[in-house]
C-alpha positions, 0 to 999 in steps of 0.5 A, a space after each residue: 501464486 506469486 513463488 518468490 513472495 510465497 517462498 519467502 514467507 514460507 522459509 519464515 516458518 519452514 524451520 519453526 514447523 519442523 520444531 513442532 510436533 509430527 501431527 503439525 507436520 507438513 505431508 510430504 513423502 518425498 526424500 530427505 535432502 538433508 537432516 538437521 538435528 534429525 530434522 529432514 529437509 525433504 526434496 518436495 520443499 528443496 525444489 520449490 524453495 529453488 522455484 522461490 529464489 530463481 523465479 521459477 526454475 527447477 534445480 536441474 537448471 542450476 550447476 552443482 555448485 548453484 544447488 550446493 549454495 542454496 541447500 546450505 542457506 536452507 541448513 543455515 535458516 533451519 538451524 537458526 529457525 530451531 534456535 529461535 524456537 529453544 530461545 522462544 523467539 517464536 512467541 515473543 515480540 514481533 517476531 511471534 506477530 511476524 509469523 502470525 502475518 506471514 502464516 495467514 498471508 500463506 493460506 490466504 493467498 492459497 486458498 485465493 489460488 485455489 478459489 480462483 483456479 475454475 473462475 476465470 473471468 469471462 470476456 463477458 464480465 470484464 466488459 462489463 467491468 470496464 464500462 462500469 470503470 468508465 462511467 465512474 472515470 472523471 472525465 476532465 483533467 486538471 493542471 494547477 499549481 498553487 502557494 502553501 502557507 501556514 495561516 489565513 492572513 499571510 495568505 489574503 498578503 499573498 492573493 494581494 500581490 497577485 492583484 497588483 501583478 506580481 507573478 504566481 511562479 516566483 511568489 511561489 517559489 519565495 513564500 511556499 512552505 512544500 517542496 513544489 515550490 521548486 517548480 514555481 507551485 506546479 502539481 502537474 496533471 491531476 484528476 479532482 478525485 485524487 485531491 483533498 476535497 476543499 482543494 478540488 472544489 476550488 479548482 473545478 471552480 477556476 478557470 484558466 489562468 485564474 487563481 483563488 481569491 479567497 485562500 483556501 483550507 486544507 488539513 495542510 494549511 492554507 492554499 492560493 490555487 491557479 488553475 493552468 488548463 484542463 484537458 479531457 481524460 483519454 480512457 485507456 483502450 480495453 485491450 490495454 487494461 485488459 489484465 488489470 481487469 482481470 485482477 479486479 474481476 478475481 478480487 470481486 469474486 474472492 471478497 464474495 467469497 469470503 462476505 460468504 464466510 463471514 455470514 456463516 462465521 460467528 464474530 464478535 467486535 470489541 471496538 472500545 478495546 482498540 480506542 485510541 490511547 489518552 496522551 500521556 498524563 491521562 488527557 488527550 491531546 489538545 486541537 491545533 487552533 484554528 487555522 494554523 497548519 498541522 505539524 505534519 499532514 496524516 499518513 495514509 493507512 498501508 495495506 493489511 499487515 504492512 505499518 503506514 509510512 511515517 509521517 514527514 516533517 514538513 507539509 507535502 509537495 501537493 495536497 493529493 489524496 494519496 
């Protein structure tokens, strides 16, 4: 397990456990470095919060003055950590849902930890996981660049120009409305998974140096797309992705086990509870009329536990999937 990340969650909930009752308490007999309000802080917990905030290494590889720095920032959270909890802090807000996250990421990633420890992958199975990953690797690239614009006749006008001459690069760079436009419209190298799929579509159609000549529409407006060149996808050597494989084998296995889990659980959803809520005024929002550019393009989801980004402004620089 990854020490500096564990560590961190772990000293957001070091000083609230040491609040708790003596049942909840953590086990550990090893002795007390420091008492805070008869609170110990035991030698077990020092070092490993050394192993956190070093990267691993023991408190015998610090000076004294380096141990007597971090054992006071350990003081200092527990006694903020206690007042948190006379203030009720811990039960509030987003404080309390912090917590809660960052307990269940602890376990979780223990238990993966633990799970894992005697499941090694085999050569065998990452082989198999590589060819699999292959067969499902699209096998050409694309470079392209493209003009987006926020409605269909503006960008017939454009495609219009195109006829009678004018170049791709500068009209970009005129009529636009993201930040590729800098670049003349350029997206650089890309693979048609990655794109939006109307964008992809029309691309895989193009050949070099041809451009759309009907625009084409994407949750983002409205696009003239020229395709540049393609280029074969050159697969990484096994040697080369040999550990992400390994981390893709050990996330198979650690979902099996937890598919396992929910088979024996007992759950129960609640979907219309998490319905999105009526805008204000009890009516939902009204849809963009047809044709017209989205104020912002939607953000993708973040990872569990973590908010998706907010959304920019402005359209963004390509019309890629992520």
């Amino acid at each position: 397990m990854n020490h500096s990340r564990l560590a961190l969650l772990v000293l957001l909930l070091a000083g609230l456990a040491a609040c708790q009752p003596k049942t909840s308490a953590v086990t550990d007999n090893s002795p007390a470095v420091a008492t805070v309000n008869g609170a110990p802080i035991s030698l077990n917990f020092y070092d490993f919060y050394i192993k956190g905030i070093t990267g691993g290494k023991a408190p015998a590889d610090l000076t004294a003055e380096q141990r007597g720095l971090a054992l006071d920032n350990l003081i200092r959270a527990q006694l903020v950590a206690e007042r948190a909890v006379k203030d009720g802090v811990d039960k509030s807000g987003d404080a309390a849902y912090m917590l809660q996250l960052a307990r269940l990421n602890v376990l979780e990633q223990a238990v993966q930890e633990r799970y894992l420890k005697d499941r090694q992958p085999s050569d065998q199975e990452l082989r198999a996981e590589y060819e699999a990953q292959l067969s499902a690797m699209p096998k050409t690239e694309y470079h392209a660049r493209h003009i987006l614009v926020a409605t269909e006749p503006f960008a017939q006008k454009i495609i219009d120009r195109l006829d009678k001459g004018e170049k791709f690069d500068v009209l970009a760079k005129a009529e636009s409305m993201d930040s590729s436009k800098n670049n003349g419209g350029d997206l650089g190298w890309f693979t048609a998974n990655r794109m939006v799929p109307e964008f992809a579509a029309a691309v895989m159609t193009l050949k070099p140096n041809e451009y759309t000549h009907k625009a084409v529409q994407t949750q983002y407006g409205w696009h003239v797309i020229q395709l540049i060149e393609t280029r074969e996808v050159t697969a990484p050597p096994f040697d080369q992705v040999r550990q992400r494989l390994v981390q893709v084998v050990q996330a198979k296995k650690f979902k099996q086990y937890t598919d396992e889990l929910l088979r024996d659980a007992k759950v129960e959803k609640f979907p219309d509870r998490i319905s999105p809520t009526p805008a204000a005024g009890g009516a939902a929002a009204p849809p963009a009329p047809s044709g017209a550019a989205p104020a912002a393009p939607p953000a993708a989801p973040g990872a569990a536990g973590t908010p998706a980004p907010a959304t920019p402004a402005t359209p963004p620089a390509n019309p890629k999937k992520d």
